[in-house]
TIDOSE-617295 format. One record per residue: residue in one letter; x, y negated, z negated of N, C-alpha, C, O in turn. Coordinates in steps of 0.05 Angstrom, whole numbers, plus 32768, in hexadecimal, padded with zeros to 4 digits. Atoms other than C-alpha are relative to their C-alpha. Last residue first. Example, Ala and Ser with C-alpha at 12.3 -4.5 7.8 and 13.67 -1.06 7.14 Angstrom:
S7FF080188001811180157F717FF17FEA7FF27FFB7FD47FEE A80128018800080F6805A7F6480127FE8800080277FE87FF3 
END
This chain:
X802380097FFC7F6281D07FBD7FFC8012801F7FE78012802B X8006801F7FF37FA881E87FAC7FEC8007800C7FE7801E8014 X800F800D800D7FAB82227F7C7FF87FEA800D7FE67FDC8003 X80197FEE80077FC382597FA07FE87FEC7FF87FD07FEE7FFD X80097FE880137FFD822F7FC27FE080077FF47FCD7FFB7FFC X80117FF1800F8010820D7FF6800380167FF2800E802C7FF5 X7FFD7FDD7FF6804781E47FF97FED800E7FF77FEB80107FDE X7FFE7FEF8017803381A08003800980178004800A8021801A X7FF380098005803A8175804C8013800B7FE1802B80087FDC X7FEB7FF37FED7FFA81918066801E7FF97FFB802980018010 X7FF97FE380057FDB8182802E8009800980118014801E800B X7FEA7FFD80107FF3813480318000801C7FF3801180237FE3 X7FDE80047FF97FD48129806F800F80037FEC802780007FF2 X7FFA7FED7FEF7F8D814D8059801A7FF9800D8026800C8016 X7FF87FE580137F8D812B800F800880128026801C80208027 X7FE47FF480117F9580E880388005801A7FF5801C80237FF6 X7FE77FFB7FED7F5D80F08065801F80047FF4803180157FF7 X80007FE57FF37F338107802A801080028017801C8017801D X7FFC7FE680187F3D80CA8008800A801C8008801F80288003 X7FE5800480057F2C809E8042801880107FEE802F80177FF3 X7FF780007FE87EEA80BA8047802280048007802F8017800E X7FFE7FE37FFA7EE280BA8002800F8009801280248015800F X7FF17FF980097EE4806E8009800C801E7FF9802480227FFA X7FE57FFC7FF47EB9806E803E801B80017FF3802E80087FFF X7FF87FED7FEB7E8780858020801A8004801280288016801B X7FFE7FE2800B7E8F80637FE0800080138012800D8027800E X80087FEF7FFF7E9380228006800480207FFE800D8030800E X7FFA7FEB7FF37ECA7FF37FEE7FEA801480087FF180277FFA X7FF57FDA80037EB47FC17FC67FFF800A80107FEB8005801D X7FDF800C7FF47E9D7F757FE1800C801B7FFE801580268012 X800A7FF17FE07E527F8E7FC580177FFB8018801380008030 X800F80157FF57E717F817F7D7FFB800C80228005801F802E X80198001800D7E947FBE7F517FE97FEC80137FD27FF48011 X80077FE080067EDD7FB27F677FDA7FF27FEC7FD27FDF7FDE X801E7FF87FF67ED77F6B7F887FFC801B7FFA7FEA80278005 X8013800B80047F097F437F577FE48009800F7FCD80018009 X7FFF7FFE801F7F3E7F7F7F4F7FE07FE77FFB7FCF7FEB7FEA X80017FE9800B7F437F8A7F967FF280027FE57FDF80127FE0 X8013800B7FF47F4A7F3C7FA97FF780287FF67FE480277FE7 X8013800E80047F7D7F3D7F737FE48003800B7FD17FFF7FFC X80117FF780157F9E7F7C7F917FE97FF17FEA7FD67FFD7FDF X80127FE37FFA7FA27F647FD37FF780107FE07FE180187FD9 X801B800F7FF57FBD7F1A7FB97FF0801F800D7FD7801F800B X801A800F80127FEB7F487F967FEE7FF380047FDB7FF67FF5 X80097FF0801180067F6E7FD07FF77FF57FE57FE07FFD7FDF X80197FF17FEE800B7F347FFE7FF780177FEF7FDF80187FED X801880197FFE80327F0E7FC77FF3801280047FE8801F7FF2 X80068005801E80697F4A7FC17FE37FF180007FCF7FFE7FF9 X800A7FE18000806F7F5280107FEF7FFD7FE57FD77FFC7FE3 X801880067FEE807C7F0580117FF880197FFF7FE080177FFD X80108012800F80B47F0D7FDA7FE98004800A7FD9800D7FFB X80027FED801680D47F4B7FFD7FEB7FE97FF57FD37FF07FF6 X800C7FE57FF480D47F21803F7FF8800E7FED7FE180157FF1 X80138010800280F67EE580197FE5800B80087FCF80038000 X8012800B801B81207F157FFF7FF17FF17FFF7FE77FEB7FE9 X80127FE6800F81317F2B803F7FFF80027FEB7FF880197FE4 X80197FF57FE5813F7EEA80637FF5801C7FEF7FDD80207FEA X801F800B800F816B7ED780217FE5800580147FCD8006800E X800F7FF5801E818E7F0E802D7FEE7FF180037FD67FF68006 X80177FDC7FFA81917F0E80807FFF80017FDD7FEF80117FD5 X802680037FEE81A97EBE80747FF880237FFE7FE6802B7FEE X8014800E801581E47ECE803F7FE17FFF800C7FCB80078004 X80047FE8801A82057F02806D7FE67FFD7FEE7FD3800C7FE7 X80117FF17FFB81FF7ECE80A77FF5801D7FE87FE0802A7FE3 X801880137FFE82247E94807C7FE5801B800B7FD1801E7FFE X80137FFE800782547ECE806A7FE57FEC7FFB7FD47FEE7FEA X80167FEA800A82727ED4809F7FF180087FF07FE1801A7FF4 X80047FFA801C82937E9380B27FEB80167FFE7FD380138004 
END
């Protein structure tokens, strides 16, 4: 019977989708309850981080005149 295995890989990957879902709100909860408190993110290193992204995603832009 074929579609007993069909059925299992959905509900397997919607249970996967679900569990992704969670993990990303319990991250933004715990986000959302230490913004501002000494649990926060360090401003240095937040930058930090920042700046690595703007330099992998300007190489990736098309430059132009105006970009930073």
């Amino acid at each position: 019977m074929k579609r007993l295995p069909a059925a299992r890989e959905a509900m397997e990957a919607r249970l996967r989708a679900l569990n992704r879902q969670r993990v990303l709100e319990e991250i933004a909860e715990y986000a959302r309850a230490c913004a501002g408190t000494e649990a926060d993110l360090d401003s240095r290193l937040e930058e930090a981080g920042l700046e690595s992204l703007r330099g992998m995603y300007r190489s990736t832009w098309k430059a132009t005149p105006e970009d930073p």
